[in-house]
C-alpha positions, 0 to 999 in steps of 0.5 A: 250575336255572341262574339263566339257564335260570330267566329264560328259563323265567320270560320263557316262562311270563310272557309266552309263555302269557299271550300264549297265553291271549289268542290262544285267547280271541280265537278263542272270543270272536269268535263270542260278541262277533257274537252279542252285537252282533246281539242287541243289535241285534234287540233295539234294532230290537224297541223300535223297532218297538214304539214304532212299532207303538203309536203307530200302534195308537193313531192307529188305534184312536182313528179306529174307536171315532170311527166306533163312535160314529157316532150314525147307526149306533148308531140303525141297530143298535139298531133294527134297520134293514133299509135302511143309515143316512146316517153322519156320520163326519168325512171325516178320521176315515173316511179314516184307517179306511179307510187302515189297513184292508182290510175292516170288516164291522157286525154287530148284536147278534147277530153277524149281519153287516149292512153293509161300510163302503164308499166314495160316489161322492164318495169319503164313508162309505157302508153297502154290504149285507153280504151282495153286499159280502162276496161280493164280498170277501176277507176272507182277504187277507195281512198283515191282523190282525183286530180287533173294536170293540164298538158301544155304545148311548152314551158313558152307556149302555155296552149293546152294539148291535153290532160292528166286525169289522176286518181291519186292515193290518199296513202301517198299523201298521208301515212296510215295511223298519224292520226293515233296522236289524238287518241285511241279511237281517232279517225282522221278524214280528207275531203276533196272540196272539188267532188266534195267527196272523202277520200279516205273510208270513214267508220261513220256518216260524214254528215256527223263530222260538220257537227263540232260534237256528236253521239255514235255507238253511245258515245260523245265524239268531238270534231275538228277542222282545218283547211287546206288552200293547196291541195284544195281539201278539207281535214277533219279529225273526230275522237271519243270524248270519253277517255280524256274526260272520265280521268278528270271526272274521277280527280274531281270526285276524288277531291270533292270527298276531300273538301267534305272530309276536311270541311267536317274537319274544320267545323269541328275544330272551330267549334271547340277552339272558338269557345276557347279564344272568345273570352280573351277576345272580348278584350281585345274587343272592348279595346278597339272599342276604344280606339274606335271612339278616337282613344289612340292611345289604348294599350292591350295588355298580352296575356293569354295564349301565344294566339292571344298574346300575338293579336295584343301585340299586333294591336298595339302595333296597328295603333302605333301605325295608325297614328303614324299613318294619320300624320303621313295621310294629310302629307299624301293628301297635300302631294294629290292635290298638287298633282291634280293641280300640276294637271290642270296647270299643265293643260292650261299652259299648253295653249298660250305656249303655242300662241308663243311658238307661233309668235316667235316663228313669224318673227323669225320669219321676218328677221334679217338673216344677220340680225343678232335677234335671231339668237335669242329667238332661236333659244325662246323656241327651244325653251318652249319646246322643252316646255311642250315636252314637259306638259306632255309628260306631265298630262301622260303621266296624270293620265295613264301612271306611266311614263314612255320609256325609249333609248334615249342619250343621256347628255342630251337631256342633261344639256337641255337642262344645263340651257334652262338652267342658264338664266339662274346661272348668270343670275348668281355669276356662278360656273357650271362645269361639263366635260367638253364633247370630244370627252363623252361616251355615249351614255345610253339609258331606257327613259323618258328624255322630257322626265329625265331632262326634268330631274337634272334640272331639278338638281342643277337649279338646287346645286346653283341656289346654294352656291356663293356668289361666282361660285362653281358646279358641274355635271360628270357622268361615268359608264358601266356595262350594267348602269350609267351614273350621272353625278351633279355637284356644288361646291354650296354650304352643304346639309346637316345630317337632319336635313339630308335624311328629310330632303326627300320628303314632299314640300320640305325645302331649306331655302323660303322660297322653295316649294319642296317638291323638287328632290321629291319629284326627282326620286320618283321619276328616278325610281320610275325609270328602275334608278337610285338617286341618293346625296352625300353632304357636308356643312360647308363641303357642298353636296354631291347627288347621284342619279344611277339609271340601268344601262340600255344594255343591261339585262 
């Protein structure tokens, strides 16, 4: 195929049909993207009705148990009195029961009803005889929810005396039109699961409102639900679909006619540009050829348009990276397969360690509470533990990439370095240098204490290996409110300007022996923990490495 019919092919799939994609995905996600919004907003208007409807069941609950406790009424209902007792419910606490409902029938033990609170000529409590009362009531009135209160004998005696047969307002819980909210249209409706009856009006079949959507009058409607323990009703809220669906069928119709305005658009132009651009490709073509057959020394020349004379540019630039990045590929793949190696090296290393632990344990268990054994015991088990802490952190790091980063104190890890570095140091007579504990702060930082004890002992185990014999090194770390800088120096013969700026690079290393993976090792777990480690040297000045961690603090 023609490189100029391969360009226009790639312009028309890559951008032709993704363009495509997004006009058909507009188109089917308007009426998701309404539904999602109304329903977040039933949703919304239910935990606030909710919130509403228990405050208020509170308020009102706690004004018909003060009159429950009426200790005239109580008196009444226990001995049966034929004639209605005198109360003495606080005027406020009669005025907010008898707000909030439409009609409160005492009945006696029996559930024989035997008075109607009513209202006096002065507008107090009064007893009316059940019998004229109810006659005279209807009990049956809408958006009312029954409720009944025991009676009891007394806040100690908790003998049933009777009952408070309630018809409670759905206004006095819930105020008209909170449910406007969700939207124009929306009904709000409260079941009392008890009667299982609703107990505000509805404009349509309550069985409609157990469907999650529905059709009334032509239109699609869609439900919500919410329960409530206290009082023990159910909410539901319903709300035409229309409204919050047709703006976004309207913005997607209006972004479709705009992906195929400019997809014509697109075609066009590519078209006449794709004539243009392809004779100059076509060397650009004949020289990756090139390359590909292994010539990585290929140059293209940059002539043509400013198009043209960018991608020669860019190519002879990626071929520069190229072989720049061969050579950096056989070092990474090195690094790998020692990090796979360090895995397996690891896993295997933990079982005789614990084979060791236990070992030294019983030995330990059989020492002589004097016996100057126990030193070097105690140190071989600590050692092992640091040990163990170092294989962990080692098979957490091969498996998940990451380390565990928690408060941890800084000098604890540099000490426990400081002990494993002990044995080089004897080896060469030479002194470490620490400040005395009466000396420190505490130095808190965000990190993993086995990775971080690993570092230091990195660097203390470089700053001994390049020290005389007798020589001296040391550790010093200051504080700051944003960072924490741990300084390890030597006073060895120093680096050369060339083998400072190669130091970190994998298995580089001055000494024969070295492997060359321990500064490198150090700047990554350093880097893992948001730190810098960088090194100032001199021939025959000795070598200063400073690690920089943020601080615990630090934001």
């Amino acid at each position: 195929m023609p490189l100029a019919s391969q360009v226009f092919l790639i312009t028309l799939l890559g951008a032709i049909a993704p363009m495509a994609v997004v006009g058909y995905w507009l188109t089917a996600s308007a009426a998701k993207s309404g539904t999602a919004l109304l329903h977040d907003r039933l949703d919304a208007t239910l935990a606030t009705v909710s919130q509403e409807l228990g405050d208020a069941w509170v308020r009102r609950r706690s004004a018909l148990l003060a009159f429950a406790e009426d200790p005239a009424l109580v008196h009444a209902l226990e001995a049966s009195a034929a004639d209605a007792p005198a109360l003495t419910l606080r005027r406020a606490a009669f005025s907010d029961v008898r707000d909030a409902t439409q009609l409160v029938i005492i009945r006696d033990n029996a559930s024989v009803p035997r008075w109607v609170l009513g209202t006096d000529e002065a507008g107090g409590p009064r007893l009316l005889p059940a019998a004229d009362s109810l006659r005279a009531a209807d009990p049956r009135g809408a958006d009312v929810m029954p409720v009944s209160i025991p009676v009891y004998a007394s806040a100690a005696d908790s003998r049933a005396v009777g009952s408070l047969d309630v018809r409670l307002r759905a206004t006095s819980l819930v105020t008209p039109g909170i449910g406007s909210s969700a939207g124009a249209g929306a009904v709000i409706a409260i079941f009392d699961r008890a009667s299982g009856t609703a107990i505000v009006p509805l404009p349509f079949d309550i069985e409609l409102l157990s469907l999650p959507r529905f059709e009334w009058e032509g239109r699609q409607w869609l439900t919500a639900r919410r329960r409530v323990e206290d009082p023990a009703v159910d909410l539901y809220a319903a709300a035409p679909l229309d409204p919050y669906v047709t703006p976004f069928e309207r913005a997607s119709r209006r972004g479709l006619i705009a992906l195929i305005v400019v997809a014509l658009a697109a075609l066009a132009i590519a078209a006449a540009l794709t004539r243009q651009v392809a004779r100059s490709l076509e060397q650009l073509a004949d020289a990756a050829d090139a390359v590909a057959a292994g010539d990585l020394d290929r140059q293209v020349a940059a002539r043509g348009g400013s198009e043209v004379r960018r991608v020669a540019h860019a190519f002879n630039a990626m071929t520069e990276n190229l072989r720049r990045t061969l050579r950096v590929l056989s070092q990474r793949q090195a690094v790998t397969a020692v990090g796979e190696f360090a895995s397996a090296l690891a896993h295997e290393v933990r079982n005789p360690l614990s084979a060791m632990r236990l070992n030294l344990q019983h030995v330990e268990e059989r020492l002589p509470g004097d016996d100057e054994l126990r030193v070097p015991v105690a140190h071989s088990l600590r050692d092992i533990d640091r040990l163990e802490r170092t294989v962990a952190g080692v098979l957490r790091v091969a498996r998940s990439g990451r380390m565990l980063l928690e408060p941890t104190d800084l000098w604890t890890a540099i000490d426990a370095a400081a002990r494993a570095a002990e044995p080089e140091l004897l080896a060469r007579d030479a002194t470490l240098e620490l400040p005395a504990s009466e000396h420190r702060t505490r130095t808190t930082v965000r990190g993993d204490a086995a990775a971080l004890e690993q570092v230091f002992l990195n660097l203390l185990l470089n700053a001994i290996q390049a020290l005389p014999r007798g020589g001296r090194c040391g550790v010093d770390v200051t504080s700051g409110e944003r960072e924490v800088i741990a300084t390890v120096w030597d006073e060895g013969s120093g680096m050369t300007e060339e083998q400072q700026r190669r130091a970190m690079e994998p298995f580089f290393s001055t000494k024969p022996e070295g492997t060359g993976l321990g500064l490198s090792t150090s700047h990554r777990i350093v880097a893992a923990h948001h730190g810098t480690l960088y090194m100032e040297s001199a021939v025959g000045a000795g070598t200063r490495v400073r690690v920089s961690l943020p601080s615990v603090h630090a934001t």
